[in-house]
Every structure is written in C-alpha cells, then in structure tokens.
N, C-alpha and C positions, 0 to 999 in steps of 0.2 A: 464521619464525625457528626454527633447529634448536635445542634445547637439550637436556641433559641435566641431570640431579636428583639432589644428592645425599639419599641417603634417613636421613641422620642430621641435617645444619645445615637440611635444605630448601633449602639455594643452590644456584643453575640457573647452567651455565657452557655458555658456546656452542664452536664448532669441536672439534677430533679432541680436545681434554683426555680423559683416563680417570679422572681420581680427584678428589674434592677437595682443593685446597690446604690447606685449611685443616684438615681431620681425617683425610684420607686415602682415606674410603670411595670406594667405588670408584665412580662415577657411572651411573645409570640411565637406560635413558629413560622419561619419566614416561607413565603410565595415558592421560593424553590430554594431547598435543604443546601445547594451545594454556590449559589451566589452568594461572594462573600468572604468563601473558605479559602485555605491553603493547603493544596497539595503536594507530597511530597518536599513540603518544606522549601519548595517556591515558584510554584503555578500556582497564582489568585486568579480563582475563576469570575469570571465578570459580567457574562451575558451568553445567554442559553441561543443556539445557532438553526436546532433544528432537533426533530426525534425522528430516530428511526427503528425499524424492526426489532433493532437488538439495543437498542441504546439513545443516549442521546449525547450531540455533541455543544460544546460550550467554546465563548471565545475567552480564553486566558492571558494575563500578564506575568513573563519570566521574568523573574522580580532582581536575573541577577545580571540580564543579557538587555533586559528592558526591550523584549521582543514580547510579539502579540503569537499564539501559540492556539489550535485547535487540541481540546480536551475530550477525549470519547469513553465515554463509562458504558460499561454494559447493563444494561437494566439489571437492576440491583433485585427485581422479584426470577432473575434467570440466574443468578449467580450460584444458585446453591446447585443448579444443573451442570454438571463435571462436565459432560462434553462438549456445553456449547461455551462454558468459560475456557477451556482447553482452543475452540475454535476462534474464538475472540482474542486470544493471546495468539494462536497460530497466523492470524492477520497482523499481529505486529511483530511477530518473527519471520514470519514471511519478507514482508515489503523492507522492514528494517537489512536483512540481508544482501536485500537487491541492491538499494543505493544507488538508485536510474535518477536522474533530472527530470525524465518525464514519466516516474512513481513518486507519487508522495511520501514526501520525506518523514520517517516516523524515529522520532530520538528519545522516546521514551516511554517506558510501557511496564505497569506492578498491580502493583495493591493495597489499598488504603490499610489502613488500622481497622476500619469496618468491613473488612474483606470486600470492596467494593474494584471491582477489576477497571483499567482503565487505562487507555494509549495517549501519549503528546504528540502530533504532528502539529506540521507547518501549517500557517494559518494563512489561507488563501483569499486572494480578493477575487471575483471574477464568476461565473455563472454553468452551469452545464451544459453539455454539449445539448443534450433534450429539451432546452430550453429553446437553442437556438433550431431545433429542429422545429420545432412547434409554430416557428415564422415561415416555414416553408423550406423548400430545399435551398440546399447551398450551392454559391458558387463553387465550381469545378474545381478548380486549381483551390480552392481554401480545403473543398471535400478530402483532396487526395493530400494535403498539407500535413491535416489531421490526421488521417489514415498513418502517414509515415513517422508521424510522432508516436503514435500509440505502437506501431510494431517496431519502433526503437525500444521501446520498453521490455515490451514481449519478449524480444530477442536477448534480451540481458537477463529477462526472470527466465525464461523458456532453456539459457544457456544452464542456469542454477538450479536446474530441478525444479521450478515453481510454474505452475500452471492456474491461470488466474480465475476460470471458470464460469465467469459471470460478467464476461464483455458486454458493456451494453450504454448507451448514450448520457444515462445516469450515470455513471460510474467512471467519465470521458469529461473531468474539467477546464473550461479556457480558462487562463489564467493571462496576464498579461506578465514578459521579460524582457526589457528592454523598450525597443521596437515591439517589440509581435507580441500582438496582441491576442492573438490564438497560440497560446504554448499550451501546451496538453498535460494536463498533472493526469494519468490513472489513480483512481480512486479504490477502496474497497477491496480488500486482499481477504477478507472474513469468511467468505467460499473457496478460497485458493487450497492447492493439494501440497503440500511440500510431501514429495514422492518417497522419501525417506521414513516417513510417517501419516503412512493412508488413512490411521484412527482417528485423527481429529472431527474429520467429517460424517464415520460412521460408514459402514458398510450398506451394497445395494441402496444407495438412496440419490438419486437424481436432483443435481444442486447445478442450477441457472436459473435464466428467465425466462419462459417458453417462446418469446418472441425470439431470443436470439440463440437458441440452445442446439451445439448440432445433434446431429443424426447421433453418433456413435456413444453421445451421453445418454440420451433417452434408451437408445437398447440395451447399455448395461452398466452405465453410471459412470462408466471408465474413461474420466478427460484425460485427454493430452494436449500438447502444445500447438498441433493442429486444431485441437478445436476451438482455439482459443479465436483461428487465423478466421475459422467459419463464422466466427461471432463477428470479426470485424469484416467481415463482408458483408453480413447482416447489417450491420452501422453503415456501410461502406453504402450500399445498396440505399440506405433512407435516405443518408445527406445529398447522393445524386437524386432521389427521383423524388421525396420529401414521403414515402411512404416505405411500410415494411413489408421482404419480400413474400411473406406469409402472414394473414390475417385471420381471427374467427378464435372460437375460448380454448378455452388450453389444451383439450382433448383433441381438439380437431386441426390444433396448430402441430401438436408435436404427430402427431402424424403426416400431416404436410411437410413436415421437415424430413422426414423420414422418406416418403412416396412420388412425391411432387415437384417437378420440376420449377422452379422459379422466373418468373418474368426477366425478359432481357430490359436490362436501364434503359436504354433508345426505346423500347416499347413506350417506354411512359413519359420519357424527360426527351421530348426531343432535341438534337443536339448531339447527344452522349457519343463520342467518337467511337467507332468499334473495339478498337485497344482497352478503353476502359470495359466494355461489354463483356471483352476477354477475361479481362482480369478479374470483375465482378464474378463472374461466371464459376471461375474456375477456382476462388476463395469458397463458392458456394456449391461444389464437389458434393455428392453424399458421402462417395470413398473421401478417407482422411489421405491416401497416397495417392488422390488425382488433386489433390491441393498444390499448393508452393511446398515446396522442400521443408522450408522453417522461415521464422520472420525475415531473416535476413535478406532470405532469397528474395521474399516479397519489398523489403523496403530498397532493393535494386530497381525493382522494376516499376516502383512509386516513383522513387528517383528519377527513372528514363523516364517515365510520362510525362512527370513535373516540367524537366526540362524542354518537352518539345512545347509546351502549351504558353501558351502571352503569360505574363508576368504581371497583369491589372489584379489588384488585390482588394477586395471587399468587404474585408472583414469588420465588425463591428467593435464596438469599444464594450469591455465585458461589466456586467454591471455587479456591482460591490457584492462576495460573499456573506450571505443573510442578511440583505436588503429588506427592510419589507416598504411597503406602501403608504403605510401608517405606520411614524417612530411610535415605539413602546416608552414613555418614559421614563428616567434613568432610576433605577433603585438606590437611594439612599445607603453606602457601604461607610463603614467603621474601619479605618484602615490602621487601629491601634491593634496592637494585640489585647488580646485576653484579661493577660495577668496587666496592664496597662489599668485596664478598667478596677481592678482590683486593687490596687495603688492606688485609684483616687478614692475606693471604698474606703480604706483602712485610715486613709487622710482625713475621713469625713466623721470616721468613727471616736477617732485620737477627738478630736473638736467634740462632737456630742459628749464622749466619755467627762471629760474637763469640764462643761458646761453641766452636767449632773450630779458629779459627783464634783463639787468644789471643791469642798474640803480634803480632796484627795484620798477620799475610802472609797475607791472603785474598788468592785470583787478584783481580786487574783486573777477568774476566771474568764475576767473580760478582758482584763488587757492583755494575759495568757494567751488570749482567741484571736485579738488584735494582733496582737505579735508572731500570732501564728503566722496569719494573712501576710504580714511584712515579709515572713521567713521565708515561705513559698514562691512570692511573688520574687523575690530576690532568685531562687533556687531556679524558678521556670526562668527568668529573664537569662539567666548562667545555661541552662539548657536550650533558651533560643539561640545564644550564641553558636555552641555548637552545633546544635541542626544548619545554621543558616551557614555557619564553615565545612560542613560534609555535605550540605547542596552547591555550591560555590565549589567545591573541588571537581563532583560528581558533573557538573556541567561542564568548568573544564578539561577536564578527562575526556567528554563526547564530544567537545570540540575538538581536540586532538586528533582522535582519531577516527574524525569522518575525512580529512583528508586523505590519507594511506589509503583508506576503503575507495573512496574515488579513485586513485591512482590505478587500484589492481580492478576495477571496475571496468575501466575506460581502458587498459591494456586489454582485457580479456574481449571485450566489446572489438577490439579489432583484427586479434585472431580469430574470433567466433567468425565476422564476416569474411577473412579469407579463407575458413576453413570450410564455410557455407559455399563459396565459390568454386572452389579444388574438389566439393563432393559432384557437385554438377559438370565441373571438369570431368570426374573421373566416368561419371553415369554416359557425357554423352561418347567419351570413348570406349565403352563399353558397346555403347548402343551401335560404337561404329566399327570395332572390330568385332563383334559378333559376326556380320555380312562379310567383311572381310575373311575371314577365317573359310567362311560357306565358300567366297568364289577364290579362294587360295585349293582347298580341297576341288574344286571343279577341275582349276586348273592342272593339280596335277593327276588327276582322271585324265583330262584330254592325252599329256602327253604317253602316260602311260598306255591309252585306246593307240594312239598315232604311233607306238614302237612298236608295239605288238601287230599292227595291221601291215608291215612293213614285208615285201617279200626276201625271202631267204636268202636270195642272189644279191639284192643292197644290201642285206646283212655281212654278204661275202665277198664285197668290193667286185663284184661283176657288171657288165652291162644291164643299163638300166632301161628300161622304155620310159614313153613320156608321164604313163601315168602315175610310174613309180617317182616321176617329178614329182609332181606334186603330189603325193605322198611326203612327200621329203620333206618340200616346203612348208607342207600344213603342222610337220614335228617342230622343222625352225620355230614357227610362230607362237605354237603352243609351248616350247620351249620358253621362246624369251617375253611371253606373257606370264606364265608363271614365276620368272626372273624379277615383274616386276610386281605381281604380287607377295610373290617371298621377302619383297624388298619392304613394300605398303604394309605387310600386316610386322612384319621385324621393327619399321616405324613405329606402329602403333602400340604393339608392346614395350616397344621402350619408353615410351611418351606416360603410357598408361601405368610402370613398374615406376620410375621416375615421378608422376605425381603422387602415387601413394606411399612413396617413404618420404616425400613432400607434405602430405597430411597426416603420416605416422610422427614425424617430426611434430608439425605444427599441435594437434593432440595432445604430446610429451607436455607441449610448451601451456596449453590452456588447464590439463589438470594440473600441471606445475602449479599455475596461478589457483585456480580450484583451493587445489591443498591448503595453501599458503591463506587465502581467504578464510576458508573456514578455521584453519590453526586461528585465525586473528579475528574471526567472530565468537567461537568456544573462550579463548580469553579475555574477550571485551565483554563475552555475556557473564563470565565468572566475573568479573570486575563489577559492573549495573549491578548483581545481586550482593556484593558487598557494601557496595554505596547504600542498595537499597533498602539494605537489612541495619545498617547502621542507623538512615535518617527512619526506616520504621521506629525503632528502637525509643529513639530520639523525640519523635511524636507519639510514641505511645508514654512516655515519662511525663512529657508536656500536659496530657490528655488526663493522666489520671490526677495527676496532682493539680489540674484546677478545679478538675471534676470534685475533687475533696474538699475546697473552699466552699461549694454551696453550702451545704450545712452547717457550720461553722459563719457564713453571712447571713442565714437564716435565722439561728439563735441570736448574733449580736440584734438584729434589727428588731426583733420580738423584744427583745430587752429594753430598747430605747423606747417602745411603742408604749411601755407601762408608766411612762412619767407626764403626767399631765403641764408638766411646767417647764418643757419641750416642743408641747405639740405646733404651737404655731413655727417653732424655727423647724422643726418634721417639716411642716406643710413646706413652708418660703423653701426648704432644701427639695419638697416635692419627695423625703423619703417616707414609703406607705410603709408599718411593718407585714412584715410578709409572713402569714400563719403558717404554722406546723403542716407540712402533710399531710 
C-alpha cells in the first residue's frame, strides 16, 4: 500500500495527494513504506527487526489478540520472480503444517493488495544459537540439550515429508519457556523440500550452507531427512569444541565434506567423554545409511547421554529478539485511520466554505465535493467495520484450530518414536537371525555327515564296537544341538514375524493420523483463502476509495487558496493550498 506521511499530524494519505488536508504540510514518504501500515486488516507493523536475503522482517501488533507478531515480507524487487515467491510461501507451508513447539509457529501467510508476499509468526524474544557460539563453546549437558530439541523438531517435520535443508546455528533460536531458558524455536523453512512438490526449489541446484551441507547434497542436490541429522552434527560438533568440523572457502569446504574425514571432539575440547565422540562421529557419516536411523533414533540416544551426565546448568539468560546497542528512536505513528483524517478535512472545509461564502452562495460544486468527502469517509468507516469483523473471525478460526493440529501432532510424534524403535528392533533381529540360520543349516549338515558315516551293522541293530560308540554319540549331540538351534532360530522368527505386524499395525495407525492431518490442513487452507480473499477484497475497496478523495481535496484546497480574506486563518489553520499536479 503506497502512502505518504505527513511529518507534523503523522497522518498517512494514500494516491497522488501532496499536502495534508488537515495542516497543510507537505506530505513525505516515510523512512520505511510499511511502519505504520495495516496488514491484512490487523497486523500494524511497528518496527523493522532485521533484513535478510530474501526479505525483511518486522515486529507487529495483532490488533485483535493484542499480541506482538514477527512480520516477514519477501523483498518486494524478488516478488515478480515465480519461483522464489512460490519458495517463500513454501516456507510458510511448510513449517505451518508441522506445528512442532520447537518450529516456529507461522499462523499466517498471503498477500497484500500490492502483490507484496508475506508470513505472520510468533514473535520471539531471545537470541541465536551463533551468537552464543561466538562466546566460545558450550557447556556439554546445554550442547546435547539443544541438539535434542532441534531433532524433536526434525523428527515431526522429517515424519511429514519436510526436510529442512539448511540446519545451521543461525537458523537454531534460544528462546526462553518457563524455566528454560534455552528452548529451541528452528527457524527458516525457506529452503525446505516438501517432497510432494520438488519444484519449489528448482532442479539440480544445491540449497544449504557450505559449512554445514552434507555430502549427498553437494553430489546431487538431493536432501533427505538424514542430511538434515548431518547438519546437526555439524552444529553438534561447534557447540562441543567452539569450532567447525570443516573450515576454508566454499570450494574447498564442500569437498571436505565429501573426502575428508573430521576431527574427533576430544581431539579439540578436551573432556568430551567418548560416547559423545560416538555420537558426533557417526551424525558426521559420509554414507546417509551409517547415520542414526532417523531423528528419533537420535533423540534416544541424547536422551541416554543427557541422563548419565551431572545436571549443573549454565545457561545464559537470552538477550531481547532485535536488541540493538543503540535504541533507534520511536517513529512518530498516526494510529487513526485514513478516512479519520478526512473527517477532520471536510470539518475544516464546512468552517472555511461559511467563512467565504457568507452569504451563503457557495458553488454547488463545493459543497458537492464536501459532501462527497462526508459520503466516502462514512462509506470507508462502514467498510472498516467489516474488514475488522472478517479479521476478528479469520483469527478466531486459527485459534480454533491450532489446538486439534497439536492434538494429532503430539499423537503422531509418539507413534513415529515407537515405530523408530520396532524398526531397530526388527534390524537387530535380523542381524541376529541371519547367523542363526547360518549355524542352524551347519547344524544339520553335521547331523546329516554323522548318519551317513554310521556303519551298516548300527544301521541293522547289530553288534557294535567302540568306535561305533562314539559314532553314535557324536549323532546324539549333533542331533540335540540342532534341537536347539531349530528351537533359537523358531524363536527368533517368531519374535521377528511378531514385531513386524507390530509395525505393520503401528504404520496403519500413523498414516491414519497422516490422512486425517492433511484432510484438516486442505480444509483449513481452503478456509485462510476465503478469509483471505474476503478481507483482500475489503482493503482493496478501502484502498481505492480514499485513493479517490485526493483529488477531490486538492481542488477544495486550491479553491480556498484564491481568497485573500482567508489567508491569515489558512495560515493560523496551517492549511497551504496544494497545486494542481
């Protein structure tokens, strides 16, 4: 939405106006276009947070929840490019589906009237993980705290198809919940793959960050939910030893990632218990199948370590999301509407008109123009109503239904980790009736060698010598060794047939959930585009119809400006008239 600022009343007037109506000053355009505004008809953005590659983001006031709200626009000079606006919406379809506690929360996500793309998340206080790296490495037990936060995340987007691509210390927020002061928001879903739809990102093109990117991206772009596991070991590896496990320019990293074996954590931090060395280690696999199974697997075995290690906690108190150093001071905002300003115009004009026209022969065409202004501003005030009742619905509707989405979130979240368990069940019985099988077939080789070497006359119940004894005995053995082989591997088929219609079940039960999720994101997202197409609608009527009062307050003010025997109360009112275009 274009507007202009006057820099005396702070009222913002949209289309070709020059001046305020109401004092005359001349109109600006303001420090930044979007301090000021109202989006979607009830995010008033208030203070600019940060820019980054693709956008910038803003802190906002939901003006119906009276909550503080992160605003992210996508630069408005990329917008006209389809696939990175597709990719920019694919970060808030993404993360919006997940609905982790430890992903950031993203409740709303469109597009202005000025085709300007842009997501609402939760507005966080608290600082990034690279921040905290940049004091040096971390305490152990906070290192591995983190680590298990982020692959709780993982494990919920990694169950949904969503593979986040660009794990990395940036992208890894402390926030403070409660007590804990290190709660972990994942940031940045803008590189994420929703597997269902590869085109967002584009073909053949390697998307991370070469410090933390594994192997299997760089050779053919193709992430999956391991390599997400490789990036946090990468993270995993700096908070233990305060460095990265591959250093030098980009060329030379992504081939270390690829070639190069990585430093063990004790190499550098000494201390680092071998378990962790383990674990680092084998997060930081070239193979994607010498990794952890899946997050799950991994946030078990954070778990086990967490708990054998002391419980002294270190952590730091996180410092205010877009802190800076030096306050900026506050911009001067106009918290009336529009047509507000316009009301006191047409008040101002009724008094001018009667002071000039005494005698009561004002043109037609002035009070006409007057009364236009009245008409409009009545008509826009009838249509903020309703914008601000189909944002007030549109919010309650997303409050509604972020609880059911947690519901079948947090069900799915604990089938995924028993079903992560039952896969590693079944792997290591495999790996254990494999050998079994091997000395089951030995065994009955043996006994089969021992019947056959047996001479003719045992065969025929005759007298036996001694060493047809033991001939004899060496069959018993072999016999009732094979007895208990047939018995061990019978166990172990049944243990192994038994878990897996135990995981064929559990399965049933997670895409049951699956299904059921997505039915109730397809219909919550048909819903958002109804809301959103309504309050568009809504601000686009708003939009034009002020847009129409410039001209219309340009002529009245030119018309007062030709009476000499006004001008001082012009002046005292501070109205300048404003020339023609």
């Amino acid at each position: 939405m274009s507007q202009k600022l006057c820099p005396k009343c702070a009222a913002r007037f949209s289309g070709d106006i020059k001046a305020c109506p109401i004092d005359g000053e001349r109109l600006i355009a303001p420090s930044d276009p979007f301090i000021g505004t109202t989006i979607a008809g009830r995010y008033s953005v208030e203070e600019l947070l940060g820019v980054g590659g693709m956008g910038a983001v803003y802190r906002a006031r939901h003006q119906f929840i009276g909550r503080d709200v992160a605003l992210k626009f996508l630069d408005p000079t990329l917008t006209r490019n389809e696939r990175l606006r597709k990719r920019f919406l694919g970060e808030a379809r993404a993360a919006n589906q997940i609905n982790h506690e430890h992903i950031i929360d993203i409740t709303d996500f469109g597009e202005t009237e000025d085709g300007l793309v842009y997501m609402v998340m939760e507005y966080l206080e608290g600082n990034a993980l690279s921040d905290e790296i940049e004091r040096g490495p971390l305490e152990l037990r906070r290192a591995l705290r983190i680590a298990l936060q982020v692959a709780l995340g993982l494990g919920r987007a990694h169950e949904l198809g969503v593979v986040h691509r660009d794990i990395k210390p940036a992208n890894i927020y402390l926030t403070r919940r409660r007590m804990d002061r290190d709660f972990v928001k994942i940031l940045d879903f803008g590189v994420a793959r929703i597997e269902k739809d590869a085109r967002i990102t584009g073909q053949n093109m390697i998307v991370g960050t070469p410090e933390y990117i594994a192997p299997e991206q760089i050779r053919s772009s193709a992430a999956r939910p391991s390599s997400d596991l490789y990036s946090l070991g990468c993270v995993l590896f700096e908070m233990i030893t305060g460095r990265l496990p591959f250093e030098g320019k980009t060329t030379v990293l992504l081939v270390r990632h690829i070639n190069d074996a990585p430093p063990v954590p004790s190499t550098l931090q000494s201390g680092t218990p071998p378990a962790i060395d383990r674990m680092v280690m084998r997060l930081l696999a070239k193979k994607p199948e010498d990794r952890y199974r899946d997050a799950y697997h991994l946030v078990e075995e954070l778990q086990r370590l967490l708990d054998s290690l002391p419980t002294r906690e270190t952590s730091q108190k996180p410092r205010a999301a877009g802190a800076r150093e030096s306050p900026i001071p506050p911009v001067l905002i106009s918290n009336q509407p529009e047509e507000e300003h316009w009301s006191k115009s047409a008040l101002l004009f009724r008094q001018l008109a009667h002071e000039v026209h005494a005698s009561g022969a004002a043109p037609e065409w002035l009070l006409d123009a007057i009364r236009r202004i009245e008409e409009v501003v009545a008509e826009v005030r009838n249509l903020r109503e309703q914008l601000e009742k189909a944002a007030e619905t549109a919010t309650q509707k997303e409050e509604e239904i972020r609880k059911p989405r947690q519901q079948i979130g947090h069900a799915l979240d604990e089938l995924a980790q028993d079903d992560s368990r039952l896969g590693r069940q079944i792997l290591e019985l495999v790996e254990e009736l494999d050998p079994a099988e091997s000395r089951l077939d030995a065994a009955v080789h043996a006994v089969l060698s021992c019947a056959s070497s047996l001479p003719s006359a045992l065969k025929l119940g005759m007298m036996i010598e001694n060493a047809e004894v033991q001939m004899l005995q060496e069959l018993v053995r072999a016999s009732s060794e094979l007895s208990m082989m047939r018995d061990s591997v019978a166990t172990l088929r049944s243990r192994l047939t038994r878990k897996k219609l135990e995981r064929k079940d559990l399965r049933y039960q997670m895409n049951q959930l699956k299904h059921k999720l997505e039915q109730f994101n397809q219909s919550t997202t048909m819903d958002m585009e109804i809301w959103h197409e309504e309050i568009h609608n809504l601000t686009i009527k708003i939009q034009t119809r002020l847009e129409a009062m410039g001209p219309i307050g340009r002529t009245i003010t030119a018309h007062f400006g030709h009476f000499p025997e006004v001008a001082d109360r012009l002046s005292e009112q501070q109205l300048v008239p404003i020339q023609p275009a």
